[in-house]
Structure formats: C-alpha cells, structure tokens
C-alpha positions in Angstrom: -70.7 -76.8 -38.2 -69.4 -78.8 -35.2 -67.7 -81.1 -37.6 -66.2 -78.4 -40.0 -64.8 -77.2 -36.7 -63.1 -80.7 -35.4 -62.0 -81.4 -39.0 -60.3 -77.6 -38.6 -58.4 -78.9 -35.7 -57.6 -82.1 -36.9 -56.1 -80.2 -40.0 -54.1 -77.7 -37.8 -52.3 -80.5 -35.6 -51.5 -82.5 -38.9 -50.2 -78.8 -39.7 -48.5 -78.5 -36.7 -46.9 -82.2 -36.7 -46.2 -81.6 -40.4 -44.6 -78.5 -39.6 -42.1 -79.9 -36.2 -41.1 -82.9 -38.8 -39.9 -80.6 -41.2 -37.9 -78.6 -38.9 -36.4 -81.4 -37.5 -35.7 -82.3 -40.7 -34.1 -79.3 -41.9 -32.2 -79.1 -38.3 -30.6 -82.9 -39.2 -29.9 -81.7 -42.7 -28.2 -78.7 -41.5 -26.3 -80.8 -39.5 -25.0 -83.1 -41.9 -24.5 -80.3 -44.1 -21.9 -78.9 -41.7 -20.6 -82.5 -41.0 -19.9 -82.5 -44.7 -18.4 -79.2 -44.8 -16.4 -80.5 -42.3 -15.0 -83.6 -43.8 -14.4 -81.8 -46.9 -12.1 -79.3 -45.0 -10.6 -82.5 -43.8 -10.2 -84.0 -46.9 -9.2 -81.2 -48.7 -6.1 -80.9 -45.9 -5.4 -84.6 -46.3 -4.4 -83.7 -49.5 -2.4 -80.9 -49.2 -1.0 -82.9 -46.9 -0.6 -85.4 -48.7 0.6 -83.1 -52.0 3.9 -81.4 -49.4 4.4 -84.8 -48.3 5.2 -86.0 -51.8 6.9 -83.0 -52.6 9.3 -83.3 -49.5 9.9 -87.2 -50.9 10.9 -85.5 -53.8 13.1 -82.7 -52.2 14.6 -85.5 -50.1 15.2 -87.8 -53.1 17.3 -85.0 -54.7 19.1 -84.5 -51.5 19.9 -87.8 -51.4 21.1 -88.0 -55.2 23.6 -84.5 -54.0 24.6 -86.7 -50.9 25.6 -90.1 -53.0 26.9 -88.3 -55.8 29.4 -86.2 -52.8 30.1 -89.7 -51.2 31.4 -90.8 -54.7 33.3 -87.8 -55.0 34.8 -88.2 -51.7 35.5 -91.8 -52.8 37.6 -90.6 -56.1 39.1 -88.0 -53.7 40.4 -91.0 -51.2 41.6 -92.6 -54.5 43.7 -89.7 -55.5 44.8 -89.1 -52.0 46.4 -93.0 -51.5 48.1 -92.6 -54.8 49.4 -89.2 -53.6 50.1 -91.2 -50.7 51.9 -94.2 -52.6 53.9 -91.8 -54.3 55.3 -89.8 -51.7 56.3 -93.4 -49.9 58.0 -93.9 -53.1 59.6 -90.6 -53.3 60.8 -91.7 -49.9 62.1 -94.6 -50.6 64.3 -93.6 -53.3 65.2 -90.1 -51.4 66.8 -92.3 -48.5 68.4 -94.7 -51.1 69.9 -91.5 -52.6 71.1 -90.4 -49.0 72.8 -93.6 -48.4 74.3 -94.0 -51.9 75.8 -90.5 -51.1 77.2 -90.9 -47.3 78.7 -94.5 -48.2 82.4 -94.0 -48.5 84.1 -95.0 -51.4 86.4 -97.9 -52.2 89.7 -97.2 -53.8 90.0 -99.3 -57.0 93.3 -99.6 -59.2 92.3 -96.5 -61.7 95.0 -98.1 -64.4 94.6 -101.7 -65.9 97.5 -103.9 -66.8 97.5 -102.7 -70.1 98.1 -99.4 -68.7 94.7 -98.0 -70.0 92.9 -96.3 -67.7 89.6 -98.0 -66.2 86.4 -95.7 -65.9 85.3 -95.3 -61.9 82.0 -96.2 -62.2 81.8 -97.9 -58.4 81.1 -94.8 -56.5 77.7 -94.1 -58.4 74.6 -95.4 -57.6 72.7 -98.3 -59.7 69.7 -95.9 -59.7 70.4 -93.4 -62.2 73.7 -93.8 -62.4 75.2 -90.9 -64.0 77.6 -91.8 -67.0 81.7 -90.9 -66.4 83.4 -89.6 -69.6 86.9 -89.8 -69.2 90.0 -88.7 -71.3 91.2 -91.6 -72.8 94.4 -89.0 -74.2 97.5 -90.6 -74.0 100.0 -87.7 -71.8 103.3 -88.1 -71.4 104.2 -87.8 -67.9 107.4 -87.3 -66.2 107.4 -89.1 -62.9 110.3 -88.3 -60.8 110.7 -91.8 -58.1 111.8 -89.8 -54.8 111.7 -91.5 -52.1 108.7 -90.3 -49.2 108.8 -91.2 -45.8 105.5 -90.1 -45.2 103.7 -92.4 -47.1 105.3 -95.3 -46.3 101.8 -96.8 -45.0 100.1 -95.7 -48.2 101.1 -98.3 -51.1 98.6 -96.9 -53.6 99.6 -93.6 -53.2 103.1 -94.4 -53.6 102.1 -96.5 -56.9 100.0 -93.5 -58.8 100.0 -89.9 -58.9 96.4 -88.0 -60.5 96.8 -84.7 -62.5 94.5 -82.2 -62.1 92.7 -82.3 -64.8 91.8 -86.0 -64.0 90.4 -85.0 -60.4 88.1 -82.2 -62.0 86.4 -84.7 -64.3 85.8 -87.3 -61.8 83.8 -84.5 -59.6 81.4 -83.2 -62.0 79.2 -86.1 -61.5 79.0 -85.7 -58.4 77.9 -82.7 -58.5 74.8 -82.9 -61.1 73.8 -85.6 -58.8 73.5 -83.4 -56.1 71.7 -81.0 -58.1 69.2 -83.5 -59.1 68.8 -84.8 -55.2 68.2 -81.2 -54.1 65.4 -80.8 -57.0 64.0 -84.2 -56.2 63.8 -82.7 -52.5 61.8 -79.9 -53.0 59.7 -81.6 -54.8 59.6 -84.0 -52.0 58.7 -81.4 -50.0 55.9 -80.5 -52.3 54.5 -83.5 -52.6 54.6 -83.4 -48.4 52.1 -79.9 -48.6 49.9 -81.7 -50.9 49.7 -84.8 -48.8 48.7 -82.4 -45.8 46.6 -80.6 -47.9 45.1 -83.3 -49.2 44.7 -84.6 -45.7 43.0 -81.9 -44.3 40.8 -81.8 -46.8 40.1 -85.8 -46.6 39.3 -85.1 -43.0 37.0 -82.1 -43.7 35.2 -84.3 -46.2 35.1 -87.4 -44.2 33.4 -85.0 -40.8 30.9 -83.9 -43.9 30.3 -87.0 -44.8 29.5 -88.0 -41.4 27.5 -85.0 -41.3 25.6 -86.1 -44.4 24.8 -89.5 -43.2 23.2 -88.6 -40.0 21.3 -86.0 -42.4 20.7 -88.9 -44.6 19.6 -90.8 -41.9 17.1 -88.0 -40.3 15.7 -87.4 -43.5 15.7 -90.8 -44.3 13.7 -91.0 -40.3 11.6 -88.1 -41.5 10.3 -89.6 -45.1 9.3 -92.6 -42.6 7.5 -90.7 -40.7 5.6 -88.5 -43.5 5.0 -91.7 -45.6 3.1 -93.5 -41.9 1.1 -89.7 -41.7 0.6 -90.3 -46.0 -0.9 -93.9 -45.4 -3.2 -92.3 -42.1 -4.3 -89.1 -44.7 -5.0 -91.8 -47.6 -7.2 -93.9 -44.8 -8.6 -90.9 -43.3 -9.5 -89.7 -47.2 -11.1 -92.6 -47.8 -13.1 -92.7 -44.6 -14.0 -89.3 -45.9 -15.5 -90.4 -49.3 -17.3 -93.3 -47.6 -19.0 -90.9 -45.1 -19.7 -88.4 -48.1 -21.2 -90.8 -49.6 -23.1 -91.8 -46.9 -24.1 -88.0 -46.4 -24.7 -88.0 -49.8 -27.3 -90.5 -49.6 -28.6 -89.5 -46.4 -29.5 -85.9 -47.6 -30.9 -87.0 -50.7 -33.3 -89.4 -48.5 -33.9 -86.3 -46.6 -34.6 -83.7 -49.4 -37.1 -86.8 -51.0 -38.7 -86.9 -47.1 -38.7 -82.8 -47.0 -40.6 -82.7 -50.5 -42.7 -84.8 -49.5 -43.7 -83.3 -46.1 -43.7 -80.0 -47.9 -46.4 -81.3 -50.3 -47.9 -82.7 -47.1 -47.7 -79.3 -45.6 -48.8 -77.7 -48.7 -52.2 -79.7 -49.1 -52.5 -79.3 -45.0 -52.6 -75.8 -45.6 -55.2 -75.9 -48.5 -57.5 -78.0 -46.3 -57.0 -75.4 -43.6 -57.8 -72.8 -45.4 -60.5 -74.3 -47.0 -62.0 -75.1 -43.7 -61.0 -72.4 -41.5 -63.1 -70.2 -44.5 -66.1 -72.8 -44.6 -66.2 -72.3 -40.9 -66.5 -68.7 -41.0 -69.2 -68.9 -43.6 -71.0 -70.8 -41.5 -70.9 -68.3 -39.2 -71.9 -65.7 -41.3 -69.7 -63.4 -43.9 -71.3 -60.3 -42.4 -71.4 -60.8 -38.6 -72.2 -57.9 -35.9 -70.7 -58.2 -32.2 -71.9 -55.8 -29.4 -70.2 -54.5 -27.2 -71.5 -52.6 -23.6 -68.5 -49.9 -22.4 -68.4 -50.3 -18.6 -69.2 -46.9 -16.1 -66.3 -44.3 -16.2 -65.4 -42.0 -13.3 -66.4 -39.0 -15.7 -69.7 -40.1 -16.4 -72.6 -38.1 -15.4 -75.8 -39.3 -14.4 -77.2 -42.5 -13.9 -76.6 -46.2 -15.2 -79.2 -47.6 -18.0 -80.5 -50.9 -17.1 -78.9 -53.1 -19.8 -78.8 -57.3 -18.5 -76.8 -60.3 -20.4 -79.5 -62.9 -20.5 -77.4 -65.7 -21.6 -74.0 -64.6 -20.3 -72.9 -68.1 -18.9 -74.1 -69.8 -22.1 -73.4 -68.5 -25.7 -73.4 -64.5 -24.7 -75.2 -63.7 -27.6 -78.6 -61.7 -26.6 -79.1 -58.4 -24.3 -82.0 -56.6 -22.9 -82.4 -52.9 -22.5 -84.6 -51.1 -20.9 -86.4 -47.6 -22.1 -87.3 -45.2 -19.8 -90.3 -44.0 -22.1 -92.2 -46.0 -24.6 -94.0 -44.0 -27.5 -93.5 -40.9 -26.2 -94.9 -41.5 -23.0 -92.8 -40.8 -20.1 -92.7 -43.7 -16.8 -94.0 -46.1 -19.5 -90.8 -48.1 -19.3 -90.2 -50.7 -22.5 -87.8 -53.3 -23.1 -85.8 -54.2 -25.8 -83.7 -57.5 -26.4 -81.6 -57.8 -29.2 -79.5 -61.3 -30.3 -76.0 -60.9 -32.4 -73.3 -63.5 -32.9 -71.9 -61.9 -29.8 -72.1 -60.0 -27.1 -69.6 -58.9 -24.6 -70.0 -57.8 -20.9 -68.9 -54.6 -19.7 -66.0 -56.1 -17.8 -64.5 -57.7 -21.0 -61.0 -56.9 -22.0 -59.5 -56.0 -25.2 -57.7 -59.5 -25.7 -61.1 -60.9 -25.3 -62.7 -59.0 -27.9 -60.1 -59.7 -30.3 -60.2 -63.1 -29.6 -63.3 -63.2 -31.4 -61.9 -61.4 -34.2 -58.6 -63.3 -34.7 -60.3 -65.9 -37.4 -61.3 -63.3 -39.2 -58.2 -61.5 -39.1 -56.6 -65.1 -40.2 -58.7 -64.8 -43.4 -57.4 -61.7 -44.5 -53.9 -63.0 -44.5 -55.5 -66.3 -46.4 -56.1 -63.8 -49.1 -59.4 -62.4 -48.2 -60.8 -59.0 -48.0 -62.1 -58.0 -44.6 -63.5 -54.5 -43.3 -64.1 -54.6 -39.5 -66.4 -51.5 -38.4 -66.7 -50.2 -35.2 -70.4 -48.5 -34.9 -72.4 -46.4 -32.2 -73.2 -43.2 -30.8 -70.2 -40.9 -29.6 -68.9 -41.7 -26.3 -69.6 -45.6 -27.0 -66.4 -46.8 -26.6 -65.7 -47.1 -30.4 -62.2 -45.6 -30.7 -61.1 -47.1 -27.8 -62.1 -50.5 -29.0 -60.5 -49.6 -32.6 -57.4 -47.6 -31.5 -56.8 -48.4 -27.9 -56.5 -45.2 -25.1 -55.7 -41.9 -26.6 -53.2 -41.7 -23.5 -51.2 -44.6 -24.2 -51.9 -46.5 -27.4 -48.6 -49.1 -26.6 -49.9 -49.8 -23.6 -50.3 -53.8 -23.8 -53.1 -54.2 -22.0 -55.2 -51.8 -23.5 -54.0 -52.3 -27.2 -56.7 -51.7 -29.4 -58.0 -54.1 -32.7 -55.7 -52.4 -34.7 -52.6 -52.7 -33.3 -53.5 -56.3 -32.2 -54.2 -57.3 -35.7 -50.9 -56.2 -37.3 -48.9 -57.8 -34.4 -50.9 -61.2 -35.2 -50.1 -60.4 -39.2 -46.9 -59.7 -38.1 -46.1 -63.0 -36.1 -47.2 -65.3 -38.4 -45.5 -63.3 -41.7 -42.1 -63.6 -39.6 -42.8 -67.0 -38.4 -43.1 -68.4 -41.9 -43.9 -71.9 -40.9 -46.1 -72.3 -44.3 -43.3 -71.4 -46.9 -45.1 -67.9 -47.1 -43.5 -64.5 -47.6 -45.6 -61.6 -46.4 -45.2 -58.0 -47.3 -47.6 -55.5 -45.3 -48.2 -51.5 -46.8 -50.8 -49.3 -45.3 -52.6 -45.8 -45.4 -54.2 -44.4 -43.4 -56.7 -41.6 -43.9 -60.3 -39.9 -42.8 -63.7 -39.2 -44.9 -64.7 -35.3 -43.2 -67.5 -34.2 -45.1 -67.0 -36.1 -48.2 -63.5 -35.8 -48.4 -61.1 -38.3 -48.1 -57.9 -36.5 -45.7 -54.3 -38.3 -45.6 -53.7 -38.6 -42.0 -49.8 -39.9 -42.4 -49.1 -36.6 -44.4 -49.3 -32.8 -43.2 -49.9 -32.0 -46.8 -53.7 -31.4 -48.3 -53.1 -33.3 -51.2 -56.5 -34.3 -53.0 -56.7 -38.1 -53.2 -58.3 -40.1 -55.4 -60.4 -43.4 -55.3 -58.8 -46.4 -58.0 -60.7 -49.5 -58.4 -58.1 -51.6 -60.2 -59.4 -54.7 -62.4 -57.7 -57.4 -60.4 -60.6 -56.1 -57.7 -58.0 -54.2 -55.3 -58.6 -50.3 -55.0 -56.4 -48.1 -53.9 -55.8 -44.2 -53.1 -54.1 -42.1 -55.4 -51.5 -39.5 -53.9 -52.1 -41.5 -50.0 -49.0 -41.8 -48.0 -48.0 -45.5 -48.3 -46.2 -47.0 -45.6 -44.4 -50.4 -45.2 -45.2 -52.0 -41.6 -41.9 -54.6 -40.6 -41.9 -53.7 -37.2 -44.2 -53.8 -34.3 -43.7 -50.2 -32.8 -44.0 -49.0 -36.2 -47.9 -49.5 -35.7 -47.8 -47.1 -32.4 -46.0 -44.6 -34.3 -48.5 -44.7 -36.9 -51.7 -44.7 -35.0 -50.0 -41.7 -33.1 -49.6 -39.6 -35.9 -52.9 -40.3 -37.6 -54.9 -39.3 -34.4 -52.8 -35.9 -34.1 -54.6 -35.2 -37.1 -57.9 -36.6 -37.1 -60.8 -34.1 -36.9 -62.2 -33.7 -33.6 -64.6 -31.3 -31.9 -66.5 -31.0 -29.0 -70.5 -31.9 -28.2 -73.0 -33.0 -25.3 -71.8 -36.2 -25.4 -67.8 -36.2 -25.5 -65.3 -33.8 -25.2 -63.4 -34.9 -28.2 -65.5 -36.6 -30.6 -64.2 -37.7 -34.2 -66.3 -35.6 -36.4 -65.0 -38.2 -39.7 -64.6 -41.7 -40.6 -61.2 -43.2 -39.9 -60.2 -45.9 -42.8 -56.6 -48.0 -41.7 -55.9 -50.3 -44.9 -53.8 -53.0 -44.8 -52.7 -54.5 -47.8 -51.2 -58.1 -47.5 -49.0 -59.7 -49.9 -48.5 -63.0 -49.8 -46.0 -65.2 -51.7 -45.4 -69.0 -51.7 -42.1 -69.7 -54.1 -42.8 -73.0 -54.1 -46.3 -73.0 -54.7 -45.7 -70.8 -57.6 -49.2 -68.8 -55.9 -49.7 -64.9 -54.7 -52.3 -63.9 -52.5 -53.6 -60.3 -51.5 -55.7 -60.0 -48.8 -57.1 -56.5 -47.4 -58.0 -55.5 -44.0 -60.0 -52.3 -43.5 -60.0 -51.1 -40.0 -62.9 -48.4 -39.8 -63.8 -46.3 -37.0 -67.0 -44.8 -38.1 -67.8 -41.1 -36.4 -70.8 -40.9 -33.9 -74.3 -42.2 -35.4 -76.3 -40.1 -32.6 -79.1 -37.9 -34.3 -78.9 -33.8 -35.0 -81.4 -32.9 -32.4 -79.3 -35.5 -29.4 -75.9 -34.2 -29.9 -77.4 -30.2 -30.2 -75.2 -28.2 -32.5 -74.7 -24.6 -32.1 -72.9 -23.3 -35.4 -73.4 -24.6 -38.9 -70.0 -26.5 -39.4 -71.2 -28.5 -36.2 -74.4 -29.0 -38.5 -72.9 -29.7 -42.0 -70.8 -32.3 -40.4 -74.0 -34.3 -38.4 -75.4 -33.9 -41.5 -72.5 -35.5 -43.8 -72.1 -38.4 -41.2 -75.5 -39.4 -41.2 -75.4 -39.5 -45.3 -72.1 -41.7 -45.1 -73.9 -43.8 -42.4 -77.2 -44.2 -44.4 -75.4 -45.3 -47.3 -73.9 -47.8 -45.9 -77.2 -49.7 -44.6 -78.4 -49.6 -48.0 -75.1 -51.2 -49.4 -75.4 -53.9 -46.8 -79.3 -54.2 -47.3 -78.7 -53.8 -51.1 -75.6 -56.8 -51.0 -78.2 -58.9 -48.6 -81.1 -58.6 -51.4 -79.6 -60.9 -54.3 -82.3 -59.8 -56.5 -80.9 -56.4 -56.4 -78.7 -55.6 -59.5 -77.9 -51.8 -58.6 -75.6 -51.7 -55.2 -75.5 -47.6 -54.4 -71.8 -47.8 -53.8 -71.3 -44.1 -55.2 -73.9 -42.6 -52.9 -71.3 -42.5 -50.0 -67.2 -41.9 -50.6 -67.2 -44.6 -47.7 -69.0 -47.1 -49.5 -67.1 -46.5 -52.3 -63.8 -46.6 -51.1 -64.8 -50.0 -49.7 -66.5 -51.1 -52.8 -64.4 -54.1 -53.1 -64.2 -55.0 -49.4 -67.7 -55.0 -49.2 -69.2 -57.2 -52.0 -69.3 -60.9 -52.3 -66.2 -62.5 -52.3 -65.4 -60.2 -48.7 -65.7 -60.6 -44.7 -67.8 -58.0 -42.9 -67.7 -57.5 -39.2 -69.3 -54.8 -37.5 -68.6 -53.6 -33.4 -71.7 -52.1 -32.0 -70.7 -49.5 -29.1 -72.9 -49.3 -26.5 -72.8 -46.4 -23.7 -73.9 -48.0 -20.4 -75.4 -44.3 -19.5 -79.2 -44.2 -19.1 -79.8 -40.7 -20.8 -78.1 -42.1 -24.1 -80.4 -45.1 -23.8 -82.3 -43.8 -26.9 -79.2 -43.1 -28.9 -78.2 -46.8 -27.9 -81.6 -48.4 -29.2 -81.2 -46.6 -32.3 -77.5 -48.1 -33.1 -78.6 -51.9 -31.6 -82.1 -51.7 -34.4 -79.1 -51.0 -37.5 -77.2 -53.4 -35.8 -79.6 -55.7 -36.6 -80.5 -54.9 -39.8 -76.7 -55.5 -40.3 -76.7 -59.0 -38.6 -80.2 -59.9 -40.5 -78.2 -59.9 -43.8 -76.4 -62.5 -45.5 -73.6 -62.0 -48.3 -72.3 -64.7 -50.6 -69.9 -67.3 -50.2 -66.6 -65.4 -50.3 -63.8 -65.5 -52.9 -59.6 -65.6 -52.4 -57.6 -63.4 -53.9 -55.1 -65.8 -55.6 -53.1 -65.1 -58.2 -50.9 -68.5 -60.0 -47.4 -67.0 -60.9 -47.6 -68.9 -64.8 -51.0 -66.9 -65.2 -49.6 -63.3 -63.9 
C-alpha cells in the first residue's frame, strides 16, 4: 500500500511537470502566433505599400509623358513664334524701304527723246514692286506760243517743255495705288505686331509653366526616389518577413510535435493516476466507515458521556465508550471500543473531515459512483456534518461535505489541466415514509425510480438542475432544507423525520481522448436511527414515521451485508425505496463511505452504542474491486 501511494505521487508530480510544460508551451506558441500575426500585418502593408508605390510610378510616368509631350509643344510654339518673328523683321524691312523710296525726291529727267518720242518716267518708282507706267504714246498736235517769261529765267527746263493735263493725271495714278498698297501692307504690319505680342505673352506664360513643370518634374522626380528607397526597404523588410515565417513556421510545428507528445504524456500520466489513485482506495477499502464525536453544545442538557481516543496521536482510528449500565444492571458500568478507518476528535473541523473524503470525492469525477452516508441517532451532528449550520450554510468555515465537494468538482472541472470538460446536473429530493419528495420543487409531483441499462438511474419528473457556479450550491441547499420534513422529539427540536438524497451527476468529456466518463456522487443524510421507545412518540404520524425509518435503515444493513456476502445471489434492493434508488451506487463497481454521528451526551450513550455496533457491521464488509464508468466515443 505504501508503495501504491509513493508511485501515486510520483505519477502526480510527472502530472504536474507534464502539465507546467505544456502551458509553457502553449504560452510560447501563443506568442509566436501573435508574432506571426504581426509580421503578417506587416507584410501585408509592405505590400500595399509597395502596390500605391507602383501605382504612383505609374501616375508619375504619365505625368511625365503630359509634361514632355507640353515641352514639345512649347518647342513647336517657339518655332512658330521666331518665324512670326522673322517675318515681321521682314515686313519691317521692306515697310521702311517703302518709306524711303516714297520721301526721296525725285530727279527731273528730259520726258521727250531726241526723236521727239516721249520716254516713260520709270525713275521715281521703286525697284521693289515697281508699278508699271502706261503712257499715251498719241501723237497731239500742240500749239506752243514762244513768249518770253521773266520769271523763269532760272528754270531752263521749264522754259524747254510745257505738260498737258492729261499727261500730269496719268503720271499720278501710280502713285497713288502705291500708296494704297503701303497702307494695306501697314495694317497688316500692325497685325502681324498683335500676334507677335500675343504670341509673346503667350511664349512667356508657357515658358513660367514650363518652369513650373520642371520643378514638378523634378519633385516628382525627388519623390519616385524616395518611394523607390521605401520600395527596396518594404521588399527587404518582406523578405525578412518570409524568413521569420518560415522560421515560425518551423518553430510551431516543432512545438505542436512537442505539445502532442506531452499531451500523450499527460494523457498516459493521467491513466496511471487514475489507475493508482483507485488501487489506493481499494486498498483502503470500497466501503469505509469514519466516526465522528460532536463536541458539548451550550444547549445541551445533562452530563458528558465518557468517550476517550485511544490512539489519537497515532492513526486515530479506535475509541472507547463507556456504559453506564451493563445488561440491565444499573452502576455496572461497561466499556466498549470500536476501530474504523477513522476517527475524529470532537475538536475536529469541517476541512478536516473532508480532507479525508477528498480522494474519494476525486474518484467520482474519475468516473466512479460514490454514495457518502452520514449515520447516527438525532442530535449527532449528522446534518451539520452533511449540510453545514442551518444558520449560515455559506459560512466558509463551517461549510458542510456538500458544498465542499461541489466546490472541489467545481475547481478542477474549470481548471481543466487534463483536457477534461465537465458538466455537473443535480436533484435533490427526500424519502418520508416511502415516498420519494422533490425538494427543488413546491410541486407534489410523483417521481419515479429509472434504472437505465448503461447502469445510471435516475428520477423521473425530479427538478434537474445544472450547477456552474459556486453560490449556486448555497442557494440550493437553502431551498431544499426549507422543505425538508422536520418535527420535533426528546432529542432535537428539529429533527429530519426523512432521508435527504443530493445527486450529482458528472459528465466528463476528453475530445482528444475520444472517452466519456460519468461518475455519481450521492450525498445522503439519513434521518435519526434512535429506537421507538428512546425518542417517545406521542401521536401516530410521529409513530408511522420511526417506524418507516427504521425499515429504510434495516434495509440498508442487509444490502451492505448482502453485497459483503459474495455467495449471496439475491441483493434485497426493493425492500427499501433508499436502497433502490441507490441500486447502482451501491453494488460492485461503486465507493461507499459511511459518517457515524456520535452525541457526546451521556444519556444518549445507549443510542450511540447502537449506531457504533452497525457501524461496524458496515466497516466489517468488503465490496468488489470497483468499475469506471467509461464510455469510448467510436463505441457510443
């Protein structure tokens, strides 16, 4: 048995190493998850960084196409504008030539030759365009009369030739169309001088946005620089970003290969645990009875019963009382000593006692079936142990088995350290006079007992509750005891004239196991076990109910001495609705531990000798090895 045990605690701190790995583990791989996230984000803007950047090279590269294909047009503007320019010069040129041809005075030349034809004056016009002179070549006769003229004695010519009018209107035309064609060629000098400043204007609005263009050209030009340095940094930092994904990549595959492997690690840890944690308790017994002596109350009449702890300091496993009559015979004291797997002192507390019961509180959520009994005359101290004080049942120092075994199932189930997922229903309900009562309901609804084939029973039309939440146990516990039968006798004010049966079903999944598991813990405060002529009823429902607890209580030694004898086919389960409701928590494959309540007061000495020789009847017996409730998900 020693060695069972150290091979238990060896197996729980490979657990518990097994277990700290893993979440290491699962904290680095959540950490390089979010690294990976991380660089992904990264990446992912890289690129559409990287994508705007290329699109801006392309918006730029059209700008620049606009900007040469302006410059060129500026160019072919320039172009037109110097020829504009060339041509105005030459305009000019001939405009002043045509001036001066006009303003220059003109020679007088001999208009008769010495043939006496007349020669054409062709002199006076310019060599540029030179307009042609038709004159009349009509021979006139003219009569010249020679008269002498003192007044033009210092003109010769004029004193040679006389012109007729007709001559003299001829010879001005010429000069006239000429004059016409100077003042068209002018204006369209003029013209030509608009255009020019237009054209000059507009060469200087061009050039200014041509300037404007190329210190666009050269921002842009300054800005694609820049975008293609950040484009080479994102293509870097991008491929940084693969090599560490791959590197993640890697590195979380290593740790999902080390994870599997610690879970199978944890997985077989667990088996071996449970496998030993249940050997242990076998070893110990699968029906095992622990006493327990109330200490003195301030209400308690009369004196103290002499009750001693042998072996206290050692195992705490025997106690003595003392009887103040022996066969009848009054001042014939006797004493009795009685041995069970434990026994606890009057100043024990509540955490101790369940301290003892933890492993087998352990087994039910390994998939067992457990029924934990709490026996002994009324007054004992049994609902207190069970329930806690009827004053305050969330007071934590005074919690009773019940609520201290759901906050255990509850701790571990939220824990979830073995890749376990635990759901937790219970009903609650009393056996008065051989009928079962819902105590979570205000309803009398007649329930029924269901054995179902998979070996789980449960109770037709019971309230079901699911328990999540610690306080939810107070507030069930609360209610039920609000309507538990009680009434009132020699030994206790409020004595529970019924059987109170919690049951806690325990579902148990493992997803990666592919197993389910159901384990059942009964919590049953049993009513008083003192005899009809001790507790002195005065009416007949006072009677009839003695006489139905006695029955229930009966029945249930000869299940237990029935289960004990292996020879025994027949098991009286339907004797009792007790016994039959806990059918399948009371055969083999199932844990049995009883409480025996013992009142420290000497006039219920007798009543305590009485429950310490069932007691150990009880604790004489021995059950077959127990069986798990396991269910493989491919066989469901």
């Amino acid at each position: 048995m020693l060695q069972a045990t150290l091979e238990v605690e060896r197996a729980n701190a490979d657990k518990i190493s097994a277990i700290t790995r893993l979440r290491e583990i699962e904290r680095e791989h959540a950490v390089a998850i979010s690294q990976l996230q991380e660089l992904a984000i990264a990446r992912d803007k890289a690129e559409k960084r990287a994508r705007e950047l290329e699109w801006i090279l392309e918006q730029r590269q059209c700008e620049s196409d606009r900007l040469q294909n302006m410059v060129e047009n500026l160019r072919k503007s320039q172009i037109e504008n110097q020829k504009l320019k060339d041509e105005c010069n030459h305009l000019e040129i001939q405009l002043k030539r045509y001036t001066n041809e006009i303003h220059r005075p003109l020679q007088p030349l001999p208009l008769m030759s010495d043939a006496g034809v007349l020669k054409p004056i062709t002199n006076c016009i310019p060599e540029i365009e030179r307009p042609q002179l038709v004159l009349s070549t009509t021979t006139t006769t003219t009569t010249t009369t020679t008269t002498p003229n003192t007044n033009n004695t210092n003109n010769p010519t004029r004193d040679n030739f006389t012109q007729t009018s007709p001559t003299q209107t001829n010879t001005s035309r010429p000069c006239e169309d000429f004059e016409i064609r100077l003042g068209q060629k002018s204006i369209e000098l003029e013209k030509v001088k608009v255009q020019l400043s237009e054209s000059e204007s507009s060469f200087s609005k061009l050039q200014r946005t041509l300037e404007e263009m190329a210190n666009t050209i050269h921002q842009k030009n300054t800005t694609i620089d820049q975008l293609d340095e950040l484009l080479h940094k994102g293509e870097a930092v991008r491929n940084k970003l693969h090599e560490t994904v791959e590197t993640l990549t890697k590195t979380i595959q290593q740790r999902n290969i080390s994870i599997e492997q610690l879970e199978m690690a944890l997985t077989h840890s667990e088996h071996s645990r449970r496998g030993l944690h249940n050997q242990v308790q076998e070893l110990k017994g699968n029906i095992r009875v622990f006493c327990r002596v109330r200490p003195i109350l301030s209400e308690d009449n009369g004196p103290s019963a002499e009750i001693e702890f042998p072996d206290a300091n050692r195992e705490g496993r025997s106690l003595t009382i003392v009887s103040p009559q022996f066969m009848g015979i009054t001042d014939v004291p006797k004493k009795f000593m009685f041995t069970f797997d434990k026994v606890f002192h009057p100043s024990s507390a509540q955490k101790d006692i369940f301290a003892e019961l933890s492993p087998v509180v352990q087994s039910a959520i390994d998939g067992y079936r457990v029924c934990v009994f709490a026996y002994g005359q009324t007054g004992s101290g049994k609902t207190y142990t069970m329930h806690g004080p009827q004053s305050n049942y969330s007071d934590p120092q005074h919690r009773g088995i019940l609520h201290l075994s759901v906050d255990q199932i509850l701790k571990i189930s939220k824990q979830n350290t073995n890749g376990w997922d635990y759901r937790l229903t219970a009903t609650f309900v009393e056996i008065y006079n051989e009928k079962i009562r819902d105590l979570l309901s205000s309803e009398d609804t007649k329930i029924h007992i269901k054995h179902e084939t998979d070996g789980n029973t449960y109770l037709q039309n019971a309230t079901v509750v699911d328990i999540v939440q610690e306080d939810e146990t107070v507030q069930i516990l609360s209610r039920a005891m609000r309507e538990r039968a009680v009434a009132y006798n020699k030994y206790n004010q409020h004595s529970s004239r019924s059987h109170s049966v919690f049951t806690l079903h325990i579902e148990g999944v493992s997803p990666r196991r592919d197993q389910t598991t159901h384990g059942v813990l009964n919590i049953i405060d049993l009513a008083g076990s003192e005899r009809m002529e001790s507790t002195g009823p005065t009416d007949m429902d006072r009677v009839k109910e003695t006489q139905a607890i006695n029955k229930s209580l009966a029945c249930l030694g000869d299940v237990i001495a029935a289960l004990a004898n292996k020879s025994n086919v027949h098991i009286p389960y339907r004797n009792s609705k007790l016994t039959y409701m806990l059918q399948n928590s009371l055969g083999n494959g199932s844990k049995v531990l009883m409480f025996v309540n013992v009142s420290p007061i000497a006039g219920h000495v007798n009543e305590s000798i009485c429950s310490l020789r069932f007691a150990s009847k009880v604790n004489s017996c021995e059950v077959g090895p127990s069986r798990k409730n396991i269910v493989m998900e491919e066989n469901r």
